[in-house]
N, C-alpha and C positions, 0 to 999 in steps of 0.2 A: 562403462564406456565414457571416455572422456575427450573433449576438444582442446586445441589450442591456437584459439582465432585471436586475431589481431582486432582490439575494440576502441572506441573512442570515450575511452575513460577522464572523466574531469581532474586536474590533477586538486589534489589535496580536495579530491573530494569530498560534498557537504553532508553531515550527519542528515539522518531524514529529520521531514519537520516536526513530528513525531513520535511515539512506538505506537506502534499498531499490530494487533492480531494476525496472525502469519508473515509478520516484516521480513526483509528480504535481507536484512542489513548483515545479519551472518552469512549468509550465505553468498556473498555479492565475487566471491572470488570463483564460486563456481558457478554463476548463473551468467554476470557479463563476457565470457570469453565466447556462449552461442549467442551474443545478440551482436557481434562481431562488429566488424564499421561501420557506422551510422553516415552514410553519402546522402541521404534523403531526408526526409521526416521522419519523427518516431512518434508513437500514438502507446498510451498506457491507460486502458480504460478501468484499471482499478487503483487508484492510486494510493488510495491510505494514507501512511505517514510520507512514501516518497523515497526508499531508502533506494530502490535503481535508476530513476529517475534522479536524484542528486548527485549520484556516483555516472554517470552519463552526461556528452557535450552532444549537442545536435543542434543544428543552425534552425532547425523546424522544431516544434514539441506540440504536440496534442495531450491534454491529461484532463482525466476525469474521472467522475463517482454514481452510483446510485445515490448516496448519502448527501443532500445539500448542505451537512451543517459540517462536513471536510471540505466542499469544493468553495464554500464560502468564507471558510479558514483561506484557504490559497487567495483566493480573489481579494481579503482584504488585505493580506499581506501583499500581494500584486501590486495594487491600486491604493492601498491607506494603510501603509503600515505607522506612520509616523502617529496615526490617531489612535493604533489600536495598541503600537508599546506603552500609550499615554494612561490608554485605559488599564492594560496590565500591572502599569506601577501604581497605582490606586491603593492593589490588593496588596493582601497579605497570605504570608502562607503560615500559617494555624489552623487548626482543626475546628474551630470556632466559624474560623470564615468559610474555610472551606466545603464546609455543610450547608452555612448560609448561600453560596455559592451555587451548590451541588441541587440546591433547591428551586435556585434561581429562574426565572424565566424570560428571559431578556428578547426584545419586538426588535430591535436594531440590526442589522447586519455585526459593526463592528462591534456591538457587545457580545454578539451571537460567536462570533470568534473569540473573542477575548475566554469567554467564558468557557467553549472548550479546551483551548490549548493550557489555558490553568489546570481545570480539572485531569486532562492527562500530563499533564508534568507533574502531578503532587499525587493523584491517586498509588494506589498500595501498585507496587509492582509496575505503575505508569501505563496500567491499563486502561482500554475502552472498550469498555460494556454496557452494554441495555436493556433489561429488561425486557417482558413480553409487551410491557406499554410504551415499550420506547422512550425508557427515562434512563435515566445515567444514575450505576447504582454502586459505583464503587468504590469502598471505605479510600478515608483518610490515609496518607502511605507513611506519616510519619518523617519526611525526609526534611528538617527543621533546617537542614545546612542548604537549603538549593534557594535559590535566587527565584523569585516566580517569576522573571522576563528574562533573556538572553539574548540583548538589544544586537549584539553584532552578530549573532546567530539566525536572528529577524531579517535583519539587512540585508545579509547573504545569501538570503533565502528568494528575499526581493530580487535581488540581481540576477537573479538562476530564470527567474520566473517574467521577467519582463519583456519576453516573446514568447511566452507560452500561452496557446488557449486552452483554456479551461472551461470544459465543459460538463451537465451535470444533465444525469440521464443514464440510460442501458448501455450495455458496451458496442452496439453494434452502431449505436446511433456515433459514439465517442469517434468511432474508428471507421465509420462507415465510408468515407472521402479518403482512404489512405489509400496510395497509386502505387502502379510500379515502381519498386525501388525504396518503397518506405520499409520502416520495422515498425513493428507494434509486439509487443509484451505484453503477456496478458496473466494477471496474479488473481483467477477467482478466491472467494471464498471458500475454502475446503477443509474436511475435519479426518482425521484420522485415528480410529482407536488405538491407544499409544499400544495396547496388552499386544495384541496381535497385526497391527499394521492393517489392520482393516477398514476400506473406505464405510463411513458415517452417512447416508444418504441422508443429510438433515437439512433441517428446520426451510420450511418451503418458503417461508417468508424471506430468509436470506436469500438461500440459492438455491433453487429446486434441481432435481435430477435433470427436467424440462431442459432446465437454464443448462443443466451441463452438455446436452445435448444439440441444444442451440447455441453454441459456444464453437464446440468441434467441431458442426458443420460451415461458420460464420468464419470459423480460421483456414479452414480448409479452400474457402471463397478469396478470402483472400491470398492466401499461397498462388491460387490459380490463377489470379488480379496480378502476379509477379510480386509481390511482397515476401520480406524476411516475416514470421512469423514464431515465437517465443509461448511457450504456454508452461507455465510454473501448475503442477496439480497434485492430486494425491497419489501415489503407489501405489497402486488395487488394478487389479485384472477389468475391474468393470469399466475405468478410463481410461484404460489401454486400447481396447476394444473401440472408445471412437475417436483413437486418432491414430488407421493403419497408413495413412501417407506420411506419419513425421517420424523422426528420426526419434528414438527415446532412450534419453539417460537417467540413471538411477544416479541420487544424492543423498548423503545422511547430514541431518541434524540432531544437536542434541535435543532431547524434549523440554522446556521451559514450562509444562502446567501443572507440576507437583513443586509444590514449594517448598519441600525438602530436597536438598541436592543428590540425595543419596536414592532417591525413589526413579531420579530421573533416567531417560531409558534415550539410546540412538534412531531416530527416527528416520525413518525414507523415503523421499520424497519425488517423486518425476518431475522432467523436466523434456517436452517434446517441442522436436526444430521441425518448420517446416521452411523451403523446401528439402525433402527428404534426400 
């Protein structure tokens, strides 16, 4: 099933700020036509890299994270970007630094940003990932041609962002103030076994089953609050089941977690509108 709503797409919209685990950035052609016109606020309480969120115009923006070391990438970019391209150009991109780096433990706000957005612009594949200690563990990527700052891609990032609040905390709290008439889009965390399209109830620390559950009753709340309502999840019968008031479309992706191109498999993904 498919829509075709009239949205308020930014033109020559911005790349996200950067790749993140389940990024929306493929998908953006068939996720932005149900978050339809944006006439109000729009609230993204998972933000990530940002890739709907920079692909979207909205004279209000609410965004936010569980993760303080993403919402504190935005805010320095927000508020100090001019300190923290300064910091950026320091580094070097080698595998020598980029371990020293990788190692790093920096007490500052704007190193605390500097320092992530190096390590995912260089890591293998531009991934972020962490460990069970919550350390960042992913090799060197080898891309010796990339630039480690992309100053007018900073900038513009800035100007996106300089009515936006950013907030950092649970989603309910991010989007809890959103009225009639807002959108909020909501991209949990979710994993899907690529073999058979089956949802992963995983790692509770992320997002527990709880959490998915306190999710589609909190989106549901707000549907009934008159809100547009956007929920990006996995294809599994088990999250279908809690959200029997939305509208639900089925999407394929391709799979990017085998790093052989030939292993990789079309994935399917939901996407539930409310109101229904």
């Amino acid at each position: 099933m498919s829509a075709r709503v009239e949205c308020n797409v930014e033109n020559g919209s911005r790349p996200p700020l950067m790749k993140w685990p389940g990024g929306k950035r493929r998908l953006l052609h068939l996720i932005l036509p149900h978050l339809g016109r944006i006439s109000g606020g729009y609230f993204e309480p998972f933000i990530g890299g940002g890739a709907v969120f920079f692909a979207l115009k909205a004279a209000r923006s609410v965004i936010g994270d569980t993760n303080p070391e993403v919402t504190n990438c935005y805010r320095q970019i927000q508020s100090n970007v001019d300190n923290l391209i300064q910091r950026l150009r320091r580094l070097e991109n080698s595998e020598h630094e980029y371990y020293r780096i990788r190692e790093w433990e920096p007490l500052g706000d704007v190193d605390r940003a500097a320092r992530m957005l190096y390590l995912t612009r260089l890591s293998f594949n531009g991934i972020y990932r962490q460990n069970l200690k919550g350390k960042f563990n992913v090799p060197y990527g080898y891309k010796k041609h990339l630039q480690v700052v992309e100053e007018d891609h900073l900038k513009a990032i800035q100007a996106r962002l300089r009515k936006t609040v950013i907030r950092t905390g649970d989603f309910a709290a991010t989007a809890g103030d959103a009225v009639a008439g807002d959108t909020v889009y909501f991209d949990p965390p979710y994993t899907v076994a690529h073999g058979n399209n089956g949802f992963v109830k995983y790692n509770a620390r992320i997002f527990s089953w709880e959490d998915q559950r306190r999710l589609a009753a909190f989106a549901n709340r707000l549907v009934q609050r008159g809100c547009r309502v956007v929920v990006s999840n996995a294809d599994h019968a088990s999250i279908d089941e809690l959200y029997p008031y939305f509208k639900r479309f089925r999407i394929e992706r391709p799979s990017v977690i085998a790093a052989d191109a030939e292993f990789r498999k079309v994935v399917t993904e939901s996407v539930f509108v409310g109101p229904r």
